[in-house]
GUNUZA-290841 format. One record per atom (N, C-alpha, C): residue in three letters; atom name; x, y negated, z. Coordinates in Angstrom, 2 decimals. Layout:
<nodes>
type / atom / px / py / pz
ALA / CA / X / Y / Z
...
</nodes>
This chain:
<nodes>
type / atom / px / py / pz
UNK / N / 0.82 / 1.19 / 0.00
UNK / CA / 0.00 / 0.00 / 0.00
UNK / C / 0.86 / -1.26 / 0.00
UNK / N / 1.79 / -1.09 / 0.76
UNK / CA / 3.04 / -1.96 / 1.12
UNK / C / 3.53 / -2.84 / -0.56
UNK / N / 3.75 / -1.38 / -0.90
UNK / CA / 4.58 / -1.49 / -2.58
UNK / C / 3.52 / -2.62 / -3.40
UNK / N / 2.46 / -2.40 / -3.59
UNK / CA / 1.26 / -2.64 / -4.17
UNK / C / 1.17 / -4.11 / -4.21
UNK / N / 1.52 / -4.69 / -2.81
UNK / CA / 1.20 / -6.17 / -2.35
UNK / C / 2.80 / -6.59 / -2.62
UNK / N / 3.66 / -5.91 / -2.69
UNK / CA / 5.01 / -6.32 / -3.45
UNK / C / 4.74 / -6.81 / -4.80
UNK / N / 4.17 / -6.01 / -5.43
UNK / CA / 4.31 / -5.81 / -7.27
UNK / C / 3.16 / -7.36 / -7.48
UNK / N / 1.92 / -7.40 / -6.35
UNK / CA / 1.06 / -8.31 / -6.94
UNK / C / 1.78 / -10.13 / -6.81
UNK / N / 2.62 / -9.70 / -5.29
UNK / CA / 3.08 / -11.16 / -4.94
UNK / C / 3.91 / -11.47 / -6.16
UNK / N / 4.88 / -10.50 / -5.85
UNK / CA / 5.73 / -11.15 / -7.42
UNK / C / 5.27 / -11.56 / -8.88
UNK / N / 4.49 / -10.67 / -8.89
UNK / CA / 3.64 / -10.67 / -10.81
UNK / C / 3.10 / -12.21 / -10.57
UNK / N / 2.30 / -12.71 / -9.13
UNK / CA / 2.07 / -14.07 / -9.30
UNK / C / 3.34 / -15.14 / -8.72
UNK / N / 3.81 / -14.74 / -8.67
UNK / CA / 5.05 / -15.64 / -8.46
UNK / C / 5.88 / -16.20 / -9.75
UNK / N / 6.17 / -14.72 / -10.38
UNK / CA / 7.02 / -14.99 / -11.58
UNK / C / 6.11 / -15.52 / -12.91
UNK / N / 4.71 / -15.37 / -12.76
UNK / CA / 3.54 / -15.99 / -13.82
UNK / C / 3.86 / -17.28 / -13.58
UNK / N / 3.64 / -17.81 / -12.19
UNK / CA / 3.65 / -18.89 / -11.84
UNK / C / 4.83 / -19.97 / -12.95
UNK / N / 6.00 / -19.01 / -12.15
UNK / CA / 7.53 / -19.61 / -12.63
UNK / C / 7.22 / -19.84 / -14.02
UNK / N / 6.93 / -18.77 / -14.94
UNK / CA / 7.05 / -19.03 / -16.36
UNK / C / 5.68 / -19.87 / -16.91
UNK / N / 4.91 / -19.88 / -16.05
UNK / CA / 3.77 / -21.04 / -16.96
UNK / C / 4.90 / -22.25 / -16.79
UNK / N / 5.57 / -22.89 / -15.70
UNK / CA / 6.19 / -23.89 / -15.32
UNK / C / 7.46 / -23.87 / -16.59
UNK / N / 8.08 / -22.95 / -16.84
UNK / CA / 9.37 / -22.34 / -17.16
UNK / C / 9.32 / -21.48 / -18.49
UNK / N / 8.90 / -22.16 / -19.80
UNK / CA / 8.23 / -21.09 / -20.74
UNK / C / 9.19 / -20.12 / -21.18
UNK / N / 10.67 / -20.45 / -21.12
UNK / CA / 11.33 / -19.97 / -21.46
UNK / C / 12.45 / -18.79 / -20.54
UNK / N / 11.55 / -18.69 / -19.88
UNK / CA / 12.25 / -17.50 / -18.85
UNK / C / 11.99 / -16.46 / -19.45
UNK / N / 13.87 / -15.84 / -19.78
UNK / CA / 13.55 / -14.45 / -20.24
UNK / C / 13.28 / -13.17 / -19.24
UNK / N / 13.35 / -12.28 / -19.70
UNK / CA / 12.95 / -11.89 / -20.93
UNK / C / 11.90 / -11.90 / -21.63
UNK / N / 10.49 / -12.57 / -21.01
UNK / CA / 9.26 / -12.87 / -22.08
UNK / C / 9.43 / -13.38 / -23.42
UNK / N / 9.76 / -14.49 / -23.30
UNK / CA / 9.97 / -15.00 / -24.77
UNK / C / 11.00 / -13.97 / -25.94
UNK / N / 11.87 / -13.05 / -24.87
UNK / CA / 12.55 / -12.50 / -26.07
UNK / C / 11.83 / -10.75 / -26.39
UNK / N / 10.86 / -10.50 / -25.42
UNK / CA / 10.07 / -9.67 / -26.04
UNK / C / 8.68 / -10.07 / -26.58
UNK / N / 8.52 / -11.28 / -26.71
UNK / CA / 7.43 / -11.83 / -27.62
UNK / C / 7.40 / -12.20 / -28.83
UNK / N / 8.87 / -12.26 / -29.32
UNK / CA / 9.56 / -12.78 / -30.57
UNK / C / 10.02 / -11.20 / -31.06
UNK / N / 10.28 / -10.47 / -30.05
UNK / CA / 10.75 / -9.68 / -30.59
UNK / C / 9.77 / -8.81 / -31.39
UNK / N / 8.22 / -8.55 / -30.53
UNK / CA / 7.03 / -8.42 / -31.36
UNK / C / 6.40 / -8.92 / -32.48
UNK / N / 7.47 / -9.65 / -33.31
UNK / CA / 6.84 / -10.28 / -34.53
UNK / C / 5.04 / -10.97 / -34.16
UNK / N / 5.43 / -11.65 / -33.38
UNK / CA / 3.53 / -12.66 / -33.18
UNK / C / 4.28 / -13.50 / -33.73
UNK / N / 3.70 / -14.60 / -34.29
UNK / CA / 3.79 / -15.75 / -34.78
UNK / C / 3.20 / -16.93 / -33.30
UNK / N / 4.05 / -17.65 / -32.97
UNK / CA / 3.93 / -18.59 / -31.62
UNK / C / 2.50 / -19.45 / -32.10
UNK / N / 1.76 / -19.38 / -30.92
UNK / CA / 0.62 / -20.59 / -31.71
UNK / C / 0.63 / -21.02 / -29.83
UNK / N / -0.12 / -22.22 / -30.45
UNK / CA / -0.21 / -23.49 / -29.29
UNK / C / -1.40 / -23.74 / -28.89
UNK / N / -2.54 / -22.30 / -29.32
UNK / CA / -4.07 / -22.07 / -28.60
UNK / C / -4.00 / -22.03 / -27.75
UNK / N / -5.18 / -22.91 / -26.45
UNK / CA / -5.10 / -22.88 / -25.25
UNK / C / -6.06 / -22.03 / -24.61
UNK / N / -5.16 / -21.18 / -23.99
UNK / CA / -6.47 / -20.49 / -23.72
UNK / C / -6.51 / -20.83 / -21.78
UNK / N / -7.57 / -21.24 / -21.23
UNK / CA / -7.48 / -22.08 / -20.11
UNK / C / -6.76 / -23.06 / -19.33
UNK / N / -7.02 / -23.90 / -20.66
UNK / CA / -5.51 / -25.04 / -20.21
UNK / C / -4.34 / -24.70 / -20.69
UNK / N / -3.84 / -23.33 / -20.81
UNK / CA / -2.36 / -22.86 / -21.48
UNK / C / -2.33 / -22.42 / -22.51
UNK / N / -1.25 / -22.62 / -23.13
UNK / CA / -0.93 / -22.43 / -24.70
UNK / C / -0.65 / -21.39 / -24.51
UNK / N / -1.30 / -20.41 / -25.45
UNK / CA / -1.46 / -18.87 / -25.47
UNK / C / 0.00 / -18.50 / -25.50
UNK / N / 1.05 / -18.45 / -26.08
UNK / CA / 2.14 / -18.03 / -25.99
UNK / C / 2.91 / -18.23 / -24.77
UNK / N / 2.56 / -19.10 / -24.40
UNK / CA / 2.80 / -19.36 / -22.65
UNK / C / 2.46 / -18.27 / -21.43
UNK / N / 1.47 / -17.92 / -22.18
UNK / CA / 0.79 / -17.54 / -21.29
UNK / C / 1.14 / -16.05 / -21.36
UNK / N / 1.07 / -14.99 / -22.38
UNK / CA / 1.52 / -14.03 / -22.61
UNK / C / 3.20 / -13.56 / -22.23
UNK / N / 4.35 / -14.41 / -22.44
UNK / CA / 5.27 / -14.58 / -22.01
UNK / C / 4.87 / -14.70 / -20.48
UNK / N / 4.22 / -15.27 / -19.93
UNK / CA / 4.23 / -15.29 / -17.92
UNK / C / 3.52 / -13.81 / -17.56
UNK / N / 2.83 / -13.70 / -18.47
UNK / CA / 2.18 / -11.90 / -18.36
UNK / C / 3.17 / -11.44 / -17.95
UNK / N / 4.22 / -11.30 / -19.51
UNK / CA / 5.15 / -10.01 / -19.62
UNK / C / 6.20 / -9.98 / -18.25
UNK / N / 6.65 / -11.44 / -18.00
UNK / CA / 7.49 / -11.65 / -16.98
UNK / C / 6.64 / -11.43 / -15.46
UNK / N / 6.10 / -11.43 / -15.72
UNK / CA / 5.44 / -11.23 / -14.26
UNK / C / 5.28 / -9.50 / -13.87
UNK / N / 4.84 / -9.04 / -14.87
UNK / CA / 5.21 / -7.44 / -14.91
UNK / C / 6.27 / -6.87 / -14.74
UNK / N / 7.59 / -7.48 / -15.66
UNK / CA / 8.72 / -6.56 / -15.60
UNK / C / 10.01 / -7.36 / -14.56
UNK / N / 9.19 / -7.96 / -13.63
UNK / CA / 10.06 / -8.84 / -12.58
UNK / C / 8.99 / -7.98 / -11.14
UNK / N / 8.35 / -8.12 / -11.63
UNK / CA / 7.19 / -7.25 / -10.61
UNK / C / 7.64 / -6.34 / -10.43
UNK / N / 7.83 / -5.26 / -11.25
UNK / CA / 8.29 / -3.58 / -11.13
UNK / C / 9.48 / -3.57 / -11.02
UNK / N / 10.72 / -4.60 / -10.88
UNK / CA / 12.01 / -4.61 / -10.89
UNK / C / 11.95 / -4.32 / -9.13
UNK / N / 11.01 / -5.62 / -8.63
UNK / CA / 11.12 / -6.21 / -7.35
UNK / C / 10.49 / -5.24 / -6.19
UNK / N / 9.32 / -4.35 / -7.01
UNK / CA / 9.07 / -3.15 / -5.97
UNK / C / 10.09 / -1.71 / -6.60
UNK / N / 10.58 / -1.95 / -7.19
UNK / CA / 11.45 / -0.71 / -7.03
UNK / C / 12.18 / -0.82 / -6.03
UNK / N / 13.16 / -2.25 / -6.22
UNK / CA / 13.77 / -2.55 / -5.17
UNK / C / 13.53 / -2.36 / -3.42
UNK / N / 12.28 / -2.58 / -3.53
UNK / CA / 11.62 / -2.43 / -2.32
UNK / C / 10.93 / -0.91 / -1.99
UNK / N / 11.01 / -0.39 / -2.89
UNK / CA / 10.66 / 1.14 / -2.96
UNK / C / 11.61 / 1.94 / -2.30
UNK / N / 13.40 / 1.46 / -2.85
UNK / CA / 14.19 / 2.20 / -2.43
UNK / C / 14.86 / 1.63 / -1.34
UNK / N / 15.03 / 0.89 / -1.17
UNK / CA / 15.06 / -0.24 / 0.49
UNK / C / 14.55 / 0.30 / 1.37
UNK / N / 13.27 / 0.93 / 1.17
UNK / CA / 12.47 / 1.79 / 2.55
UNK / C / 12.13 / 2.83 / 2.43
UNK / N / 12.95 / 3.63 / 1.63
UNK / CA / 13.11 / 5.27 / 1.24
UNK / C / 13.54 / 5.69 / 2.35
UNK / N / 14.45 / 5.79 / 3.08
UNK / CA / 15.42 / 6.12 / 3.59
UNK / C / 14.81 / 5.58 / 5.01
UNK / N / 14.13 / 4.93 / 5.27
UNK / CA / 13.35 / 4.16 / 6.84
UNK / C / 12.35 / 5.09 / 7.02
UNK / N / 12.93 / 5.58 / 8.01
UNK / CA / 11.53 / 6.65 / 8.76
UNK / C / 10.78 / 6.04 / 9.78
UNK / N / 9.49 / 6.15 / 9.71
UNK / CA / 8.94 / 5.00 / 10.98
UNK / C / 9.36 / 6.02 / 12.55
UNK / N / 9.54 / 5.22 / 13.41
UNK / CA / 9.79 / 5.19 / 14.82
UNK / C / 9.30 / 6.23 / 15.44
UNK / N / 9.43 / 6.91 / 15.86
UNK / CA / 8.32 / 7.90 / 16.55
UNK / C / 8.31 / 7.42 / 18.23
UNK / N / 7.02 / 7.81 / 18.36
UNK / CA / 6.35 / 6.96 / 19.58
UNK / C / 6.43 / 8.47 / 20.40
UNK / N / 6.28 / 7.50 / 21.69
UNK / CA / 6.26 / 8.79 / 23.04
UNK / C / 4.93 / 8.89 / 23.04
UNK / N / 4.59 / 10.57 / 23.31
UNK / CA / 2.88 / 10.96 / 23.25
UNK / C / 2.70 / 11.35 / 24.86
UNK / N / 1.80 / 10.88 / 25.06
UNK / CA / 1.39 / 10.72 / 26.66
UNK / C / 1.12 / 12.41 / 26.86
UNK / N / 1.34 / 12.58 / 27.93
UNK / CA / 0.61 / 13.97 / 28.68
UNK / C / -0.22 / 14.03 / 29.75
</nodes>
């Protein structure tokens, strides 16, 4: 569950960054690399290519950031508690 609220904070963190930041890779260089043609349709206030680029980055900064955190607390066994008698 832990992981889950990792992957979502970041995906809106790094959306965030790249609506601000259009050019944070790697979005833009797997959006170009998909042969789209860039257009400047807004789709809620943002220019669609903007916006798809903060997708992609928000995903593959997302799954970078809970792996990280996946294997960070691999190895952490929770505490074991004293059981009353």
């Amino acid at each position: 569950m832990k992981g889950a609220l990792i992957f979502l904070a970041s995906f809106v963190v790094f959306l965030v960054i790249t609506l601000v930041y259009p050019i944070l890779p790697p979005g833009i260089q797997i959006y170009n690399a998909l042969g789209i043609a860039q257009s400047s349709y807004p789709v809620v206030g943002i220019p669609v290519t903007t916006l798809v680029c903060a997708v992609f980055n928000g995903v593959i900064y997302g799954v970078i950031i809970w792996l990280i955190y996946s294997l960070a607390t691999r190895g952490k066994k929770p505490a074991e508690t004293p059981s009353e008698h």
